[in-house]
N, C-alpha and C positions, 0 to 999 in steps of 0.2 A: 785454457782460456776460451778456445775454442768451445767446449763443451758447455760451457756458461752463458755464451752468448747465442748459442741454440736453446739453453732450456732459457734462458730470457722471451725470446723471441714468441718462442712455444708460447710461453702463463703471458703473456702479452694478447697474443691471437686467440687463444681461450676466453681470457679476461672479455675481449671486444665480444666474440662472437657472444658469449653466453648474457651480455646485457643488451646486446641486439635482442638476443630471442626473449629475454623479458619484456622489452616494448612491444614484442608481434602477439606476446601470449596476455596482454592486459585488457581484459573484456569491454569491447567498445560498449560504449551504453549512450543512448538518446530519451532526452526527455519528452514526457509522453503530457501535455495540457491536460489536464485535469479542469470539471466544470462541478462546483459545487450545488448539492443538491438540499444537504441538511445535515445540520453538525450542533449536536447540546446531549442533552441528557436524559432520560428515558427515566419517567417516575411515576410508581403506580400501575405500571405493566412492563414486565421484563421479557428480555429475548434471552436464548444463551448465549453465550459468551460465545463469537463465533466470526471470521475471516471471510465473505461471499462475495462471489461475481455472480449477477442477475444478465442472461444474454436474451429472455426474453417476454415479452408480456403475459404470459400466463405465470413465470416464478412472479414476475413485478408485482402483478395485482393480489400475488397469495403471500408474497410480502406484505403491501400495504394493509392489507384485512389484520393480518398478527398486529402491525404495529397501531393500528387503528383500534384495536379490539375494545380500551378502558376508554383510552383518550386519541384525541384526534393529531396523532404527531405531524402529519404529512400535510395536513392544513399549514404548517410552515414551513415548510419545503418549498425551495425556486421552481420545481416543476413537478408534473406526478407521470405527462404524457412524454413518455419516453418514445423516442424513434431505435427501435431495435434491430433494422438495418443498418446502421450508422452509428452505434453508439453499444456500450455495456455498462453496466451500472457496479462498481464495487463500492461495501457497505462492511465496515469493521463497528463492534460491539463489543466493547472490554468487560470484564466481572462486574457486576453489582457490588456495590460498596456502599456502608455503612452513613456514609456523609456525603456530601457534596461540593464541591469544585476539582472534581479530576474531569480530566481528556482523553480523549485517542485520538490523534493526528494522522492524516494521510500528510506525511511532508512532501514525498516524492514518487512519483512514478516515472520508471525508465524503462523503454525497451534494449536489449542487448538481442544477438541472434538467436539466441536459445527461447528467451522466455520473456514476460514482464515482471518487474521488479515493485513491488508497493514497499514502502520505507515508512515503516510506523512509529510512532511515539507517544509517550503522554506528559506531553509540556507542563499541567496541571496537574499535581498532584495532592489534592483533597483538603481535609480539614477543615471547609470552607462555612457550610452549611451541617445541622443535624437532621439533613433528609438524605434516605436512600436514594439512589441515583443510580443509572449503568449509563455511562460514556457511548455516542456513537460519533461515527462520520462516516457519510456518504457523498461519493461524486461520479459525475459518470466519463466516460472517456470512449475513444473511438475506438468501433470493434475490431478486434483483433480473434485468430485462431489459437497463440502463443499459450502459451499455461502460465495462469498467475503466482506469482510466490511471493509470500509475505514475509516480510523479517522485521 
């Protein structure tokens, strides 16, 4: 009986300790405001298909020129003058597709210690229109050193 109520005791203080260390190892993460700069769909001149953090006005303005190149995108855009001390710009651009009404969404960004976190989606998905389209969104956020990672 004795032996029993040792190995109880034992898978008991096992049991605790090892869901304590589940709550210590669960990766803290802070959300990171996001400030929208320009979110629709790219028709008539395409980018590729491609995940970017802009950290300063030389990539900014050799952005804005590709995206400017046919049609004037960035004429709707909330801003074009970025502060590059203070801010980074990330800019997701899904496949070119056949129709139109798809998305790519920045739903989330979070910082944890390691890195920042961008949490994509495409809420929309197409059928909408029978015009080519490429999905974008862009927003910018506060600078950071972190490396971005996109899922």
């Amino acid at each position: 009986m004795k032996n029993y109520l040792i190995l109880f005791f034992c898978s008991v203080f096992f049991i605790l300790n090892s869901c304590s260390d589940n709550e210590n190892n669960i990766e803290h993460k802070t959300p990171i405001a996001t400030q929208p700069i320009g979110k629709g769909n790219l028709s008539g001149s395409y980018v590729s298909q491609q995940n970017t953090v802009i950290t300063n006005t030389t990539q900014w303005n050799a952005f804005l020129n590709t995206l400017d190149s046919v049609n004037n995108i960035s004429g709707g855009f909330t801003e074009t003058n970025i502060d590059f001390n203070q801010f980074m710009v990330i800019a997701v651009f899904d496949e070119v597709f056949p129709n139109g009404g798809h998305s790519i969404d920045i739903i989330t960004v979070d910082e944890n210690p390691q890195s920042i976190v961008v949490d994509l989606e495409k809420l929309l998905t197409g059928n909408a229109t029978s015009v080519v389209t490429q999905p974008y969104h862009i927003v910018k956020i506060s600078k950071s050193t972190k490396p971005i990672l996109f899922q």
